[in-house]
C-alpha positions as CSV (number, residue, x, y, z in Angstrom):
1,X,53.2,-4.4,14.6
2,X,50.1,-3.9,13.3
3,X,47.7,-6.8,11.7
4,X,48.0,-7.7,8.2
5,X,45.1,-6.5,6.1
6,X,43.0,-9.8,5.0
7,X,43.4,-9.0,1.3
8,X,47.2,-8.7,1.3
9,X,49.3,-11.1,-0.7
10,X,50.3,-13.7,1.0
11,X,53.6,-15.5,0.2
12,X,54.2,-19.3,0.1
13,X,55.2,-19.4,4.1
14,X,52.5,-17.4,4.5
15,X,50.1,-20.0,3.3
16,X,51.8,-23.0,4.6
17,X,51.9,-21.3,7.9
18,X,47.9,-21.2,7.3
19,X,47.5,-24.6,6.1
20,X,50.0,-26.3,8.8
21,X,47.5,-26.8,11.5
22,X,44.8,-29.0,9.7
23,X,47.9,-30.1,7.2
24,X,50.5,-31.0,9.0
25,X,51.9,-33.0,5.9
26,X,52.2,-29.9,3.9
27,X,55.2,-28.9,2.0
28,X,56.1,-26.0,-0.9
29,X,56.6,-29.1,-3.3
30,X,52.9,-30.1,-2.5
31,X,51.5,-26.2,-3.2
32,X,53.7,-26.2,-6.7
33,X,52.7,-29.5,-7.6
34,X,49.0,-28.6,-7.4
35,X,49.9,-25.1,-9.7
36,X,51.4,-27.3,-11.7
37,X,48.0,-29.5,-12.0
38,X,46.0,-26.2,-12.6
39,X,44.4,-26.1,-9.1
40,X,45.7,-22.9,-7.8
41,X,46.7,-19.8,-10.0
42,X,48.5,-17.8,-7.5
43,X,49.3,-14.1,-8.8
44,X,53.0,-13.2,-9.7
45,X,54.7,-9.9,-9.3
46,X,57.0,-8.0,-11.4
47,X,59.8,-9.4,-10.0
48,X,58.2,-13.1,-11.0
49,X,57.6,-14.2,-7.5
50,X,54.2,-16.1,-6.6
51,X,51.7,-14.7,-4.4
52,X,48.4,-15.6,-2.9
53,X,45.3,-14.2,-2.5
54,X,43.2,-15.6,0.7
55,X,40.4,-17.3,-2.1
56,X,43.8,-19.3,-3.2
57,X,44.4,-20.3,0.4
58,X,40.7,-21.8,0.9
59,X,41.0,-23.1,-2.8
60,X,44.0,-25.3,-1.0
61,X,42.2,-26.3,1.3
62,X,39.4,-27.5,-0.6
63,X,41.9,-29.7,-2.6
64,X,43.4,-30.9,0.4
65,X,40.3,-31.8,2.2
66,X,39.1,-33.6,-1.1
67,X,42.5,-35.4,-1.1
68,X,42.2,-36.6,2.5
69,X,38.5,-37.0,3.2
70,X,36.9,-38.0,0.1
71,X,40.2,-39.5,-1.9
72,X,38.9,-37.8,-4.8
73,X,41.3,-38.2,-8.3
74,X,42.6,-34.9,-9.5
75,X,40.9,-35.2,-12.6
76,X,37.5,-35.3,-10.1
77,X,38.3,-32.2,-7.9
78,X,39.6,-30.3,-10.8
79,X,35.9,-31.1,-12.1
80,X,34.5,-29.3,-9.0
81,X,36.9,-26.9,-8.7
82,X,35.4,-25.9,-12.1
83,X,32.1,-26.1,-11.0
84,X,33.1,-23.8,-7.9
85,X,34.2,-21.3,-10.4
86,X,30.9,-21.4,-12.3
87,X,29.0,-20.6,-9.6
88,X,27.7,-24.1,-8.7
89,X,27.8,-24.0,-4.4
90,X,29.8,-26.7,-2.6
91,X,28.1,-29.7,-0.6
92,X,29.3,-30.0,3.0
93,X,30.0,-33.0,4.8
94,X,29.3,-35.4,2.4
95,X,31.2,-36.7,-1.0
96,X,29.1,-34.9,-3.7
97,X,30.3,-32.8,-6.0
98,X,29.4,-29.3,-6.4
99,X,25.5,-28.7,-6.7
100,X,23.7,-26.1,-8.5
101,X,22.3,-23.3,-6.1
102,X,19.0,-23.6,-4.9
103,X,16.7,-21.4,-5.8
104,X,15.6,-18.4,-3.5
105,X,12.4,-16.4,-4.1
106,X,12.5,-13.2,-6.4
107,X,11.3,-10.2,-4.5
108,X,10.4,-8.3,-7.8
109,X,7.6,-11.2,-8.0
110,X,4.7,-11.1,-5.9
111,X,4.0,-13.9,-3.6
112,X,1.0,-15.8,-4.1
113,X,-1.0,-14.9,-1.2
114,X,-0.3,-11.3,-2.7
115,X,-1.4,-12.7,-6.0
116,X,-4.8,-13.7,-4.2
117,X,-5.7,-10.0,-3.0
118,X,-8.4,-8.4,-4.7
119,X,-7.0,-5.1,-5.9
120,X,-8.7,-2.2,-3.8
121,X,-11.8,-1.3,-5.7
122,X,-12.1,2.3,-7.5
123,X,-13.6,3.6,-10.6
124,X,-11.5,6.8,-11.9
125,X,-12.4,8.9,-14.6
126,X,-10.0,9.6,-17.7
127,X,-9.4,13.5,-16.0
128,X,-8.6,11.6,-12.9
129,X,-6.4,9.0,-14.0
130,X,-4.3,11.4,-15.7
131,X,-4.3,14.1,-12.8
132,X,-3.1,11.1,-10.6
133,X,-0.5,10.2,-12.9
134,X,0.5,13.6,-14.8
135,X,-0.6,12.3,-17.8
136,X,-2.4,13.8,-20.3
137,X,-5.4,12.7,-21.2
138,X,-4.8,12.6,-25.0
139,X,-2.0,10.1,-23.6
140,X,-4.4,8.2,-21.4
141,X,-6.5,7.8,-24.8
142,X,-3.6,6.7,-26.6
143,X,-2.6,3.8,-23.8
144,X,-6.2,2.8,-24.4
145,X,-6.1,2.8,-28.0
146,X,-3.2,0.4,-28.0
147,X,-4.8,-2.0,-24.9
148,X,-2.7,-1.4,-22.4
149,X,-5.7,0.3,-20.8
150,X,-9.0,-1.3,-20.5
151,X,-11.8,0.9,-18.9
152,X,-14.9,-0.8,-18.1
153,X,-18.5,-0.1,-19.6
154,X,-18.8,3.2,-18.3
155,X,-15.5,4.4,-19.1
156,X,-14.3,4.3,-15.2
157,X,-10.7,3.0,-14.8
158,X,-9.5,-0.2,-12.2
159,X,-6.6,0.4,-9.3
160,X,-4.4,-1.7,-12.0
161,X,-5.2,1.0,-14.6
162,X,-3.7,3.2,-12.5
163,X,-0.4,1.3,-11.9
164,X,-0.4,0.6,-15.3
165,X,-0.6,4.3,-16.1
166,X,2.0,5.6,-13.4
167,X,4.4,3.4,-14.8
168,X,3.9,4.2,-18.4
169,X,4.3,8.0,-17.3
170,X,7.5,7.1,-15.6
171,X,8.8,5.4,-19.5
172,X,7.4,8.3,-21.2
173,X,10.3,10.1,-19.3
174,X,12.9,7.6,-21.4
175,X,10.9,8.2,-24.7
176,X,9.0,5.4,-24.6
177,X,6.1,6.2,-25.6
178,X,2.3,4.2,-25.4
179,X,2.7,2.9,-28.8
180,X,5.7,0.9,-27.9
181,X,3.9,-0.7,-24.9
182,X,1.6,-3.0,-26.8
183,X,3.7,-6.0,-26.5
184,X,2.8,-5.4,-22.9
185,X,-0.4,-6.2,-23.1
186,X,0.3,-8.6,-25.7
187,X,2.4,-10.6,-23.7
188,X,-0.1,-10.3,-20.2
189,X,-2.7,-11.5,-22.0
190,X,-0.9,-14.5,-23.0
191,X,0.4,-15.2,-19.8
192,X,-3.5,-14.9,-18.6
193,X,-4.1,-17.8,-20.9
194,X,-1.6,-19.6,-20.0
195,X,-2.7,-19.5,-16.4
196,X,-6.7,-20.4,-17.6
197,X,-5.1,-23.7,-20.0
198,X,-3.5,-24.9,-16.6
199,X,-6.8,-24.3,-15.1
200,X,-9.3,-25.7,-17.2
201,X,-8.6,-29.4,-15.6
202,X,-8.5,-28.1,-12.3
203,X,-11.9,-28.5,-9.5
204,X,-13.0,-25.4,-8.3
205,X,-12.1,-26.5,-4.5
206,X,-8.4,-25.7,-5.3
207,X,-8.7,-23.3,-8.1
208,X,-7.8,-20.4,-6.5
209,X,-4.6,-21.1,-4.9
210,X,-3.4,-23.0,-7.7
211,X,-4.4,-20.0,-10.3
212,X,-1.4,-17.9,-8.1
213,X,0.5,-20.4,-8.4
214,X,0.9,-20.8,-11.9
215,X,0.6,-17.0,-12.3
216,X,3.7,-16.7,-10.1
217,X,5.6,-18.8,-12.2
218,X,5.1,-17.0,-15.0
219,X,6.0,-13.8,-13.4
220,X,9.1,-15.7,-12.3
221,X,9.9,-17.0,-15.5
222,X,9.1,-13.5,-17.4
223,X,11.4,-11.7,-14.6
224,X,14.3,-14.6,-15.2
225,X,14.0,-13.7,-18.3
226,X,14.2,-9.8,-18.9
227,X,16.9,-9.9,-15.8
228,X,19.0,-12.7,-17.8
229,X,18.5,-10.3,-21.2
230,X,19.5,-7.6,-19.0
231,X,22.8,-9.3,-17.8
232,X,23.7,-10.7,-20.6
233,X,26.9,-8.6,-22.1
């Protein structure tokens, strides 16, 4: 007889059988008492019979373990249980509850050391910046005009210029056009002063590393914040 596939329905002997080993105590009274309580939801069919999905089983066992190891109250594991559902992540080997997830670095920001790079060093012309980037160069005027471009004296444009422009070609292709970027630069520019308020207290000695570092958070918290608009339904 072939294996049962992991995301088949299990049925109440089913689970006990999967329970049994670490719970000897457990019964089918104990599994409907805790549905009854709210702690597990198992699916029914047509035909009104419960089954159970294998998240129900480790949900059991979660309960159990609280039960027997911590002597949690009901009221506390239906608590976590709730926090387990919201996403919060479960703290082994110890009695706390559910904690929020740590953090984990965002690889659409740049780290800091990347932060710390000078970008490579060119000087294009307005012909070449839009050759590089298909632009035209009544566009490449028209990015200026609204600051989203900022040659130097001499009319020569930076290696950020150019990312700058190559990514304002690639919205032009959604109808976005340079007049709707200026918020961009808008918004950079405040971000830059944020990062020179935190600085103005700081010695030179560290200035530096702690510049990145506040202009990584702010990248972070600008990214957070477009991907949470983003997500939001």
């Amino acid at each position: 007889m072939p294996p049962s596939r992991p995301d088949r329905p299990l049925t109440i002997g089913k689970v006990l059988d999967a329970l049994r080993e670490e719970f000897p105590e457990i019964s089918i009274s104990k599994i409907r008492f805790l549905e009854t309580e709210g702690l597990v939801e198992p699916a029914r069919t047509p035909a009104g019979y419960r089954t159970y999905a294998v998240s129900d089983v480790e949900r059991l066992r979660y309960v159990l373990r609280a039960q027997r190891d911590r002597f949690w109250p009901l009221k506390v594991i239906r608590e976590s249980l709730d926090a387990l559902d919201r996403g919060l992540e479960p703290v082994l080997d110890s009695d706390a509850r559910p904690r929020p997830p740590e953090p984990v670095p965002d690889p659409d920001v740049p780290d800091e050391a990347d932060l710390l790079k000078a970008p490579p060093t060119v000087r294009l012309t307005r012909a070449e910046l839009a050759s590089a980037t298909g632009l035209d160069p009544e566009v490449i005027t028209s990015l200026e005009g609204f600051g989203v471009l900022r040659p130097d004296s001499e009319g020569h444009f930076s290696a950020t210029d150019l990312q700058a422009t190559h990514a304002a070609a690639g919205l032009a292709a959604y109808g976005i056009e340079a007049r709707h970027l200026r918020p961009f630069r808008t918004a950079a520019d405040r971000e830059v002063g944020l990062v020179e308020q935190a600085m103005s207290t700081r010695r030179a000695g560290g200035r530096a590393a702690d510049q990145a570092h506040v202009a990584r958070l702010c990248l972070q918290l600008h990214a957070a914040l477009v991907k949470g608009g983003l997500a939001r339904p």
